[in-house]
PyMOL Python script that loads the backbone (N, CA, C, O; Angstrom):
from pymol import cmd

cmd.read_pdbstr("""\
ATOM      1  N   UNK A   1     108.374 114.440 108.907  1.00  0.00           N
ATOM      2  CA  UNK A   1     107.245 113.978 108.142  1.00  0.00           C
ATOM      3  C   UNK A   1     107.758 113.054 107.059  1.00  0.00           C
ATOM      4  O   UNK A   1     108.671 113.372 106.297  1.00  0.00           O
ATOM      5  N   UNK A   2     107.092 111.834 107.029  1.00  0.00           N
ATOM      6  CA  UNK A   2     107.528 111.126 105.836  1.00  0.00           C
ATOM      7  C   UNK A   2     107.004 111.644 104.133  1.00  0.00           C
ATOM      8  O   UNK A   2     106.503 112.718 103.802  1.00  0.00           O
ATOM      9  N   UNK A   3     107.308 110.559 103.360  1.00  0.00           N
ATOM     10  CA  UNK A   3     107.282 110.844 101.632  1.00  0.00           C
ATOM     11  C   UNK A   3     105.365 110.507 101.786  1.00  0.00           C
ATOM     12  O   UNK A   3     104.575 111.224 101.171  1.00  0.00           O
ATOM     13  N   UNK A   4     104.964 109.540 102.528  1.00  0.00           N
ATOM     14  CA  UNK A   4     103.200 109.333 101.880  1.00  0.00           C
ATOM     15  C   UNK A   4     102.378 110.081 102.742  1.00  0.00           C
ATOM     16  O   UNK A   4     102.567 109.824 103.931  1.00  0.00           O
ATOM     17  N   UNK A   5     101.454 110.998 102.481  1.00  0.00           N
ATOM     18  CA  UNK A   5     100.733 112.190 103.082  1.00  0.00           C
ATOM     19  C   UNK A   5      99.332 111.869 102.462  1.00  0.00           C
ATOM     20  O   UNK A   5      98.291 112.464 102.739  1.00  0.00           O
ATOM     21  N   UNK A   6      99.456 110.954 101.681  1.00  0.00           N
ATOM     22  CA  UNK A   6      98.014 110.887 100.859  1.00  0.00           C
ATOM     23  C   UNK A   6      96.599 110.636 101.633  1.00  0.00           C
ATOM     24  O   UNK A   6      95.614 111.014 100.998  1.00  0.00           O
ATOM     25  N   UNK A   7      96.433 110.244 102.494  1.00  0.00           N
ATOM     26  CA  UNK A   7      95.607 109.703 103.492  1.00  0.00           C
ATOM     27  C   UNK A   7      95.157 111.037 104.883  1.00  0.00           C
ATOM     28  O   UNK A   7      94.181 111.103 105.630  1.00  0.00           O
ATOM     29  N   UNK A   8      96.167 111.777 104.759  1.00  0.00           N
ATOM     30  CA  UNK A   8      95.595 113.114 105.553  1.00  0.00           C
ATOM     31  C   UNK A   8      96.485 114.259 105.008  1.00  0.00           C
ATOM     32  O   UNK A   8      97.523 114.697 105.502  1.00  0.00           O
ATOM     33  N   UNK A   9      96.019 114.540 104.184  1.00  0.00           N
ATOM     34  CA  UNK A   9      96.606 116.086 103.302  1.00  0.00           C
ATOM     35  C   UNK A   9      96.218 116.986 103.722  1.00  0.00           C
ATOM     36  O   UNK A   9      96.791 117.995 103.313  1.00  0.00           O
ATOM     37  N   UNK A  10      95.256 117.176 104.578  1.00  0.00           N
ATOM     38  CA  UNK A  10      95.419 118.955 104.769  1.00  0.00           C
ATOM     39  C   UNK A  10      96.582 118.824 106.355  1.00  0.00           C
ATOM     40  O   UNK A  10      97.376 119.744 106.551  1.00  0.00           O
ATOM     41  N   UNK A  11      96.542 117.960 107.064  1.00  0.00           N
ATOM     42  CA  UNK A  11      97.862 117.893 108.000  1.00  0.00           C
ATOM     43  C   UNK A  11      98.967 117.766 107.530  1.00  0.00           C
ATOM     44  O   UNK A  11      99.922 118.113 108.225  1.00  0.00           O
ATOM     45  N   UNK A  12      99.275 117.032 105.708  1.00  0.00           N
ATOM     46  CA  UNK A  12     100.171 117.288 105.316  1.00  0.00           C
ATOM     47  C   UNK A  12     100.668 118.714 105.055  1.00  0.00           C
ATOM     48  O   UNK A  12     101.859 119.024 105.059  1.00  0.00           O
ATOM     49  N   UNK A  13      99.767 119.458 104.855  1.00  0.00           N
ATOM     50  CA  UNK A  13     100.023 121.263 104.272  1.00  0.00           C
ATOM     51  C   UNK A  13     100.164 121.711 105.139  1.00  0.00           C
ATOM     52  O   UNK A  13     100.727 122.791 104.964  1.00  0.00           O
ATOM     53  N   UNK A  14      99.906 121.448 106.423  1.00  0.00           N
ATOM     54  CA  UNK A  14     100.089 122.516 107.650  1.00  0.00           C
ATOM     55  C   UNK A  14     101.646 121.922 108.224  1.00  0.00           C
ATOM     56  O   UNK A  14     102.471 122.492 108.939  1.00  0.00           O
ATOM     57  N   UNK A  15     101.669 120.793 107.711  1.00  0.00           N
ATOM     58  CA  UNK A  15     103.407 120.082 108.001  1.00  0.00           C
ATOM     59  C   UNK A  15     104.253 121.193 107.290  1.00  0.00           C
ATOM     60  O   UNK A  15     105.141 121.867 107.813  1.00  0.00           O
ATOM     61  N   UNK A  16     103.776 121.259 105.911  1.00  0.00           N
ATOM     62  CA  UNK A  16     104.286 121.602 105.051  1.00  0.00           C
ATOM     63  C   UNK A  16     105.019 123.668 105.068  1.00  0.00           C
ATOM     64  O   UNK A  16     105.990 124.258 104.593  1.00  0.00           O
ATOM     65  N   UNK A  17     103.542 124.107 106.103  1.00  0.00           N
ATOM     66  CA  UNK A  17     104.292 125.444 106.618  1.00  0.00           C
ATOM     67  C   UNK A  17     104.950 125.728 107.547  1.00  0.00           C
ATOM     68  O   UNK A  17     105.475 126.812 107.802  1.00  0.00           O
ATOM     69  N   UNK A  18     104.976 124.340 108.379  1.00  0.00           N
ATOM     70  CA  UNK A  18     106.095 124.306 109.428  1.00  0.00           C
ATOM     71  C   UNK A  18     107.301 124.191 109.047  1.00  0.00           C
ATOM     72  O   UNK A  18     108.131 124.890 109.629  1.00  0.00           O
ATOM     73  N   UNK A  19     107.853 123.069 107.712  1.00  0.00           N
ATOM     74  CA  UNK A  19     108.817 122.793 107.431  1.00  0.00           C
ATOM     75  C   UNK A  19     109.430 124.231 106.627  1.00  0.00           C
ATOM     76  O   UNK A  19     110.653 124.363 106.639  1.00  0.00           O
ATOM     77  N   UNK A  20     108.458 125.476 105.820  1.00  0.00           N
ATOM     78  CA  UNK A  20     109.184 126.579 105.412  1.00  0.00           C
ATOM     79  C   UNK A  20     108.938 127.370 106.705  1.00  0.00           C
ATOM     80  O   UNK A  20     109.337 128.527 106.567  1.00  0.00           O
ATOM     81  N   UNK A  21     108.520 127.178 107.671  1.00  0.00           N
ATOM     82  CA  UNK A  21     108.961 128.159 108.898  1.00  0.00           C
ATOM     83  C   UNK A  21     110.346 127.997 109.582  1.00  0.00           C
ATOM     84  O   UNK A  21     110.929 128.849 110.252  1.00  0.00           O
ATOM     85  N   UNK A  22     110.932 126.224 109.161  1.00  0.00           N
ATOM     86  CA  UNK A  22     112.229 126.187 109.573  1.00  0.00           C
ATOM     87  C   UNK A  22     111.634 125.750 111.174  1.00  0.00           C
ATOM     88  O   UNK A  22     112.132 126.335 112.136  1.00  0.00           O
ATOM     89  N   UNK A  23     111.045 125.177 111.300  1.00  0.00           N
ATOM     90  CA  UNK A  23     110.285 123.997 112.397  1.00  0.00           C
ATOM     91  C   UNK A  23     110.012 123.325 112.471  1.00  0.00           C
ATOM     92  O   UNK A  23     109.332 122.851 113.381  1.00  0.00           O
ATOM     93  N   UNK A  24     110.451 122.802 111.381  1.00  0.00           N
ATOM     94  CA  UNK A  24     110.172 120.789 111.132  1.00  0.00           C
ATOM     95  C   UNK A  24     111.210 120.474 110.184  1.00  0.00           C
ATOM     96  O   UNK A  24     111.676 121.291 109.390  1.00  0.00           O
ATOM     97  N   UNK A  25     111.517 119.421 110.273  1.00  0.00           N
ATOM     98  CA  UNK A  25     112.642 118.400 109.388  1.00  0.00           C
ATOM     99  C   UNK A  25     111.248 117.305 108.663  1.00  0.00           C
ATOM    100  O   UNK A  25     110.138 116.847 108.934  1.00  0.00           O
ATOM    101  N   UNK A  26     112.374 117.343 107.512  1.00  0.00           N
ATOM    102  CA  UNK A  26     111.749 115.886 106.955  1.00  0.00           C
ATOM    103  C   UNK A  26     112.747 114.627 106.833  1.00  0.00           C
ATOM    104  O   UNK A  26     113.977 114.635 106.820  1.00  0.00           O
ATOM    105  N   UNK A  27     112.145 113.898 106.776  1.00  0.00           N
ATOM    106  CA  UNK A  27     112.729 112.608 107.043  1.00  0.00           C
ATOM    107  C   UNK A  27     112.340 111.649 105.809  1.00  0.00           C
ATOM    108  O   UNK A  27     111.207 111.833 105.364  1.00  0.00           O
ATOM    109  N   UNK A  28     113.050 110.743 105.249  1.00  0.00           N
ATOM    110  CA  UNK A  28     112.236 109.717 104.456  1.00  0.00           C
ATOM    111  C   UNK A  28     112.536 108.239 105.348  1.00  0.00           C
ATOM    112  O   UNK A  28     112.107 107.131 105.026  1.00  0.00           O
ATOM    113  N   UNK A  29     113.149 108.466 106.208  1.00  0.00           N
ATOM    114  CA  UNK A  29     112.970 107.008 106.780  1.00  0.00           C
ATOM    115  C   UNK A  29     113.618 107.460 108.129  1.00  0.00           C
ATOM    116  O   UNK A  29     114.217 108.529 108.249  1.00  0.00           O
ATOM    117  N   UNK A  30     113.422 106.435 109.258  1.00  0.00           N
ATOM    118  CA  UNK A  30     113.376 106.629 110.505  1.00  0.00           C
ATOM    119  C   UNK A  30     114.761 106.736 110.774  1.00  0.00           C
ATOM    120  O   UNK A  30     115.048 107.772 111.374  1.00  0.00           O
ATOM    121  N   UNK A  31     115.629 106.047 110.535  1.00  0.00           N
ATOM    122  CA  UNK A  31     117.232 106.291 110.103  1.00  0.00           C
ATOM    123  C   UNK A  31     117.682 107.641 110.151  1.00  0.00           C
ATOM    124  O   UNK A  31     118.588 108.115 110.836  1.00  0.00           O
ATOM    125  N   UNK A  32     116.753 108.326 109.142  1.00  0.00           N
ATOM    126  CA  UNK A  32     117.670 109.962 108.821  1.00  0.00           C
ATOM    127  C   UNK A  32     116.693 110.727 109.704  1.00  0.00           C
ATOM    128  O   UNK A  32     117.099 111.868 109.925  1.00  0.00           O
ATOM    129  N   UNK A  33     115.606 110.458 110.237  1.00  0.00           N
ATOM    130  CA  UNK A  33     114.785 111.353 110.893  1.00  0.00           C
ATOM    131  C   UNK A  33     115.674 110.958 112.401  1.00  0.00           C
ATOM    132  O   UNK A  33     115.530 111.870 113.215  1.00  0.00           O
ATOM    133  N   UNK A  34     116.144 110.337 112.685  1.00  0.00           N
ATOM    134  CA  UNK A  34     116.695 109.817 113.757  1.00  0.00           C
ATOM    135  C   UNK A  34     118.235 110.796 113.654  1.00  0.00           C
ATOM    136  O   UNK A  34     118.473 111.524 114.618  1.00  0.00           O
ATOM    137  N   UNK A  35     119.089 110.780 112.650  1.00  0.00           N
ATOM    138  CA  UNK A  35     120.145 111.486 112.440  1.00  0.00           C
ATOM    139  C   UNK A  35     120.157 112.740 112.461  1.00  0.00           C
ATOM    140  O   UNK A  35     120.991 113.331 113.148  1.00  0.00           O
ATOM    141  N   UNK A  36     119.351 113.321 111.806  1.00  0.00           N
ATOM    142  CA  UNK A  36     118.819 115.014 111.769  1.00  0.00           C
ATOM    143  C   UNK A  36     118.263 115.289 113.049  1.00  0.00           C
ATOM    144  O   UNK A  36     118.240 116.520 113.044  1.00  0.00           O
ATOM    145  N   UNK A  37     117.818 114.934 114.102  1.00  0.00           N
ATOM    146  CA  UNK A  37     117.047 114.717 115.462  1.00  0.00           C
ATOM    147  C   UNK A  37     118.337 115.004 115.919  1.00  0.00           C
ATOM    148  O   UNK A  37     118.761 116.142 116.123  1.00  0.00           O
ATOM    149  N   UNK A  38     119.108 113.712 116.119  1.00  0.00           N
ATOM    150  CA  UNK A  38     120.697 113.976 117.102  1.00  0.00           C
ATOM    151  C   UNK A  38     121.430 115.280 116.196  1.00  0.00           C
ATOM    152  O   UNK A  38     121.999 116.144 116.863  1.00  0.00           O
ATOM    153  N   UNK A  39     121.419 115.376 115.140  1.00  0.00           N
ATOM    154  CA  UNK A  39     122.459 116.263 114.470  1.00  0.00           C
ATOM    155  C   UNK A  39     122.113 117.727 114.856  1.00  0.00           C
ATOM    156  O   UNK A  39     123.065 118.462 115.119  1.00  0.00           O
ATOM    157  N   UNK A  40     120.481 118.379 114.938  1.00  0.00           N
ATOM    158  CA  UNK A  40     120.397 119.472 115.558  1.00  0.00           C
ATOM    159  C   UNK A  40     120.425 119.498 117.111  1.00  0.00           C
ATOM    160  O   UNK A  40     120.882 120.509 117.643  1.00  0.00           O
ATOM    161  N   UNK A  41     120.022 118.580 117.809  1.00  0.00           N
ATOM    162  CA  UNK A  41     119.934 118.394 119.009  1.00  0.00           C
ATOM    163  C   UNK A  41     122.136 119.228 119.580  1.00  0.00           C
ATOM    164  O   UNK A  41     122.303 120.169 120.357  1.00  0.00           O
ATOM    165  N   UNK A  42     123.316 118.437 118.851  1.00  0.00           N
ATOM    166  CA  UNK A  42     124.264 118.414 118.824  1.00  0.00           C
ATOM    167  C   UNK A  42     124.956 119.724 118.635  1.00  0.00           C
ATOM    168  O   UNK A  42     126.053 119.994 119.126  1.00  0.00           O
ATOM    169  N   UNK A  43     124.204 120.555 117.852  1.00  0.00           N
ATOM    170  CA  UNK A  43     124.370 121.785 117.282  1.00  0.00           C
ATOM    171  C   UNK A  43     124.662 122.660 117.899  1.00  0.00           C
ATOM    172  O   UNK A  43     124.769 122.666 119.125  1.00  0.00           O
ATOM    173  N   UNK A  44     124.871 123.690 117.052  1.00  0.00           N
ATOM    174  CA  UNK A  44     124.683 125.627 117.756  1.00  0.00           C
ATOM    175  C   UNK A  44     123.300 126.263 117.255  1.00  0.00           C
ATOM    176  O   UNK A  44     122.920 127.431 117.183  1.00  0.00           O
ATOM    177  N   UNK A  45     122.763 125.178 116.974  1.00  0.00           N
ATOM    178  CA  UNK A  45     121.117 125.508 116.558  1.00  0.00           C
ATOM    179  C   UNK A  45     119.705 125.174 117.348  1.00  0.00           C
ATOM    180  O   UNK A  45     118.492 125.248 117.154  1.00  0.00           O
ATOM    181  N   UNK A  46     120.406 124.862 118.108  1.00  0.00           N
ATOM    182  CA  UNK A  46     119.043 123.646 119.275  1.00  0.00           C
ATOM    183  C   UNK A  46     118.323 125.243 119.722  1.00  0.00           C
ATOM    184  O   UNK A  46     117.119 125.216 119.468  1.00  0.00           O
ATOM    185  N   UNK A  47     118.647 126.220 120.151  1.00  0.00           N
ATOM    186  CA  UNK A  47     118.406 127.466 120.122  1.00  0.00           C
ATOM    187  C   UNK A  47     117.362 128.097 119.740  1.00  0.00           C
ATOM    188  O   UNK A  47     116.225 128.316 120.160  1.00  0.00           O
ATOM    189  N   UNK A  48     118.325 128.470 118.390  1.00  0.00           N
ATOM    190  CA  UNK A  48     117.269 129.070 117.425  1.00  0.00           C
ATOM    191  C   UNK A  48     116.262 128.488 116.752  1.00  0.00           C
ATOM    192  O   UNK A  48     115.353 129.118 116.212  1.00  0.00           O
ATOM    193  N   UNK A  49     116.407 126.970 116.756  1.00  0.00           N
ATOM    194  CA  UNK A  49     115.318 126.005 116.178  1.00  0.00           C
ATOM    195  C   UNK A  49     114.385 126.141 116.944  1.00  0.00           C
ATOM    196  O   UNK A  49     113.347 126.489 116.381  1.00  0.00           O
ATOM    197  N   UNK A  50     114.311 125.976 118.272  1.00  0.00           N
ATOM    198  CA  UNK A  50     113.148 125.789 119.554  1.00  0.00           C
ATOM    199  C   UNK A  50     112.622 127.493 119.546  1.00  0.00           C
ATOM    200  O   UNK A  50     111.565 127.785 120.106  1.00  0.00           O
ATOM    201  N   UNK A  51     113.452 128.537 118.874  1.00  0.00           N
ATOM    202  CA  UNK A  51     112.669 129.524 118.732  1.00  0.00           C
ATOM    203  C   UNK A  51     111.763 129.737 117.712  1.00  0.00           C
ATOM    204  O   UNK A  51     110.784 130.481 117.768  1.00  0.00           O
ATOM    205  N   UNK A  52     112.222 128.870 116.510  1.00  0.00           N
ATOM    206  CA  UNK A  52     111.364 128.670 116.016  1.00  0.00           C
ATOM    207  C   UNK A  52     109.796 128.397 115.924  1.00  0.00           C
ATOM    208  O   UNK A  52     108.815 128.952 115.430  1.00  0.00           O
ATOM    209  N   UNK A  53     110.086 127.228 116.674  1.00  0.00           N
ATOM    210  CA  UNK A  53     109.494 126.129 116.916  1.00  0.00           C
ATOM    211  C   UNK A  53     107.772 126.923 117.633  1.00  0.00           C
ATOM    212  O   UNK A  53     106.624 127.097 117.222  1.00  0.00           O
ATOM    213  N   UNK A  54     108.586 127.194 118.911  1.00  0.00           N
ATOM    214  CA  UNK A  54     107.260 128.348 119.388  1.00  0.00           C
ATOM    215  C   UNK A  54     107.128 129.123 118.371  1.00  0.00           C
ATOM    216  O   UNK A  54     106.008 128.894 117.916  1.00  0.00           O
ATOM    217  N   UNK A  55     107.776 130.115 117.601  1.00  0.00           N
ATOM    218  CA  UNK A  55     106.846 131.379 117.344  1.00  0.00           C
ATOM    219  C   UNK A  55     105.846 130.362 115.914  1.00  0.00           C
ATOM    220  O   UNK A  55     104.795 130.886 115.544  1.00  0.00           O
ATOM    221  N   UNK A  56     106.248 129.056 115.269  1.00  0.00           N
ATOM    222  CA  UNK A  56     104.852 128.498 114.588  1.00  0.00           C
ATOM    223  C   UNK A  56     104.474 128.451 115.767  1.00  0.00           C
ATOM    224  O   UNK A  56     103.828 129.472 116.000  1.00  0.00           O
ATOM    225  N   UNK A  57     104.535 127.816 116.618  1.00  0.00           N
ATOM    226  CA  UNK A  57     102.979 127.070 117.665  1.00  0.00           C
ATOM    227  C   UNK A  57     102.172 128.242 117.804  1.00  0.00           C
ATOM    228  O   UNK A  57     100.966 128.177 117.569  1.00  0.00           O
ATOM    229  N   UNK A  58     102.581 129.040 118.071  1.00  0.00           N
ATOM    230  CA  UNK A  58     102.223 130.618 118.562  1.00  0.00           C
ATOM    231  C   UNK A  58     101.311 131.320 117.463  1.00  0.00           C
ATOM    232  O   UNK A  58     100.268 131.954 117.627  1.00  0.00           O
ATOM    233  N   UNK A  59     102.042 131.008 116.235  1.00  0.00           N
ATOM    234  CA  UNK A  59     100.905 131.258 115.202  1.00  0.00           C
ATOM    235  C   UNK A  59      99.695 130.649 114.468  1.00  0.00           C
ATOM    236  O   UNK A  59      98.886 131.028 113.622  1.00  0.00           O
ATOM    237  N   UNK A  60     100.007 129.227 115.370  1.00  0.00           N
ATOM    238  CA  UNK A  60      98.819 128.518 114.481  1.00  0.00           C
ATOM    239  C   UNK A  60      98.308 128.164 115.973  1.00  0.00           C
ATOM    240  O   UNK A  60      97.937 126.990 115.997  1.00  0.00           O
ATOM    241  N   UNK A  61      98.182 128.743 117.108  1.00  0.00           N
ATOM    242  CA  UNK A  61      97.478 128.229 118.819  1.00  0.00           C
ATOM    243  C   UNK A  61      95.914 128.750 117.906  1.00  0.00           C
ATOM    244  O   UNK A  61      95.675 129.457 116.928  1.00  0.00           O
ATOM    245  N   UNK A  62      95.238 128.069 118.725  1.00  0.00           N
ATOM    246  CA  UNK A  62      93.656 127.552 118.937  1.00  0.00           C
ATOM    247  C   UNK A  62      93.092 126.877 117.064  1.00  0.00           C
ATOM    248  O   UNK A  62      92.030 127.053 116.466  1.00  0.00           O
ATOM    249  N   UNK A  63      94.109 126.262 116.732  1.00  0.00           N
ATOM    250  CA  UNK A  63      93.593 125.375 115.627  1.00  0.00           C
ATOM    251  C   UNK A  63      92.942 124.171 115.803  1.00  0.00           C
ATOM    252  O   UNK A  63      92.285 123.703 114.873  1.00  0.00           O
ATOM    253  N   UNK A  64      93.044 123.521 117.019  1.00  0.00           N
ATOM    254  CA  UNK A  64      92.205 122.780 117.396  1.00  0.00           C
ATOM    255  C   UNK A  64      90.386 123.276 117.912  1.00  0.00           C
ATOM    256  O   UNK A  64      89.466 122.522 118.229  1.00  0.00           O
ATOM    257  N   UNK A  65      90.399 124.759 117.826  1.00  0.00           N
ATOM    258  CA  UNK A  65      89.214 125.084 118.479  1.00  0.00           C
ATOM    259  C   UNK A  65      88.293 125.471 117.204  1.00  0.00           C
ATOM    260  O   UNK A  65      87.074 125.442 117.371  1.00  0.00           O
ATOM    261  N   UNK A  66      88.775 125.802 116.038  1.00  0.00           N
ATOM    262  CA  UNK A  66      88.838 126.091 115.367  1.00  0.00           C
ATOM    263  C   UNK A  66      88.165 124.882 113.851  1.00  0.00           C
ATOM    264  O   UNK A  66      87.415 125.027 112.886  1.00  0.00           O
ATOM    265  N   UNK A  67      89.005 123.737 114.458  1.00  0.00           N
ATOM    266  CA  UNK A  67      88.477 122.461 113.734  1.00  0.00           C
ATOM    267  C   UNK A  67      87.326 121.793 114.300  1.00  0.00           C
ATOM    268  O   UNK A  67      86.568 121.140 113.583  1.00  0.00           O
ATOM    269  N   UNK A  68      87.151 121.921 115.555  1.00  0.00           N
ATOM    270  CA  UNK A  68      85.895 121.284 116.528  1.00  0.00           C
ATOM    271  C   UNK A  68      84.557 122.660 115.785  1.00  0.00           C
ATOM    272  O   UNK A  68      83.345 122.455 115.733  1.00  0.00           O
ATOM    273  N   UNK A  69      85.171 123.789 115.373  1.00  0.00           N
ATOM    274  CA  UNK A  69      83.750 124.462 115.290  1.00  0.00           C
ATOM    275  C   UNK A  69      83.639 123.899 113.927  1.00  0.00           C
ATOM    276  O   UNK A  69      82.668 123.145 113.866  1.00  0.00           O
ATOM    277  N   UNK A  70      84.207 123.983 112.947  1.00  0.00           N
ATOM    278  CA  UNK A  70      84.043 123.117 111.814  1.00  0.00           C
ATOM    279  C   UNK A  70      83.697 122.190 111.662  1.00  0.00           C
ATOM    280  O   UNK A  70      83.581 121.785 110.505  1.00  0.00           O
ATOM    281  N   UNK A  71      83.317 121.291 112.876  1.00  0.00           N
ATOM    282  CA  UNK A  71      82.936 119.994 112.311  1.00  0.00           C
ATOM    283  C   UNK A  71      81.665 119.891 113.319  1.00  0.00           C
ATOM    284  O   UNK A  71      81.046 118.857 113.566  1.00  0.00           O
ATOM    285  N   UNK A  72      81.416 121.143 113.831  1.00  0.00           N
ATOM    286  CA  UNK A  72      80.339 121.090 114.684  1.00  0.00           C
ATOM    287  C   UNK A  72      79.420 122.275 114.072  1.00  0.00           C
ATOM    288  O   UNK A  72      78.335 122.402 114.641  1.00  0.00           O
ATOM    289  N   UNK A  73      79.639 123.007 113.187  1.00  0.00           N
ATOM    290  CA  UNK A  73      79.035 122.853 112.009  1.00  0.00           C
ATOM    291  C   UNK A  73      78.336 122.219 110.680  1.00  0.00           C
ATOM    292  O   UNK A  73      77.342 122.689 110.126  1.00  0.00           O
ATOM    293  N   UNK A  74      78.886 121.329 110.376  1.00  0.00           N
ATOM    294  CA  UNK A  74      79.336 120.193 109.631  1.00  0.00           C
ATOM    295  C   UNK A  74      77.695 118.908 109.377  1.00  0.00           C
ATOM    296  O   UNK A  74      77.055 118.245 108.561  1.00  0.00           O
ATOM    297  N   UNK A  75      77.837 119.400 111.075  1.00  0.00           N
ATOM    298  CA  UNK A  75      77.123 118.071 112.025  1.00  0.00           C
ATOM    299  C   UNK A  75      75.973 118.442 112.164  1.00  0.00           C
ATOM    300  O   UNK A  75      74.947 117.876 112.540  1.00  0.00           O
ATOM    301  N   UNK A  76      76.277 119.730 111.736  1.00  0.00           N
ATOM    302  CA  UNK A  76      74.737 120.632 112.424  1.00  0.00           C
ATOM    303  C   UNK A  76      73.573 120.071 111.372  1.00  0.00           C
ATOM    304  O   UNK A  76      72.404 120.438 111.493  1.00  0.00           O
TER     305      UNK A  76
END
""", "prot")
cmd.dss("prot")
cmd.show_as("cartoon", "prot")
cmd.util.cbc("prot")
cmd.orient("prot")
């Protein structure tokens, strides 16, 4: 995730509990998001990161169903 979030902040905050779940990297430019990418990829972590990785998806699954009723509310 880059440094400007201003334009969709609540996807910034849900970035934001991925990155303390230890399931997302941040990056400030495509350079180091590119380096940190190969550098875990390279690792003894590619592993435990991708376990990560699922158990967020796993905790935040049907957030898309979730935003469609919200805005189909919204609409109502």
């Amino acid at each position: 995730m880059g440094p400007h979030t201003f334009n969709f902040a609540e996807a910034a905050e849900a970035a934001e509990l991925s990155l303390a779940a230890g399931a997302a990297l941040r990056a400030q430019t495509i350079d180091e998001a590119v380096a940190q990418t190969l550098a875990l990829l390279n690792s003894g972590q590619r592993g435990a990161w991708a376990k990560r990785v699922l158990a967020f998806a796993e905790k935040h699954r049907g957030v898309r169903l979730r935003m469609a009723q919200r805005i189909a509310r919204w609409l109502a």
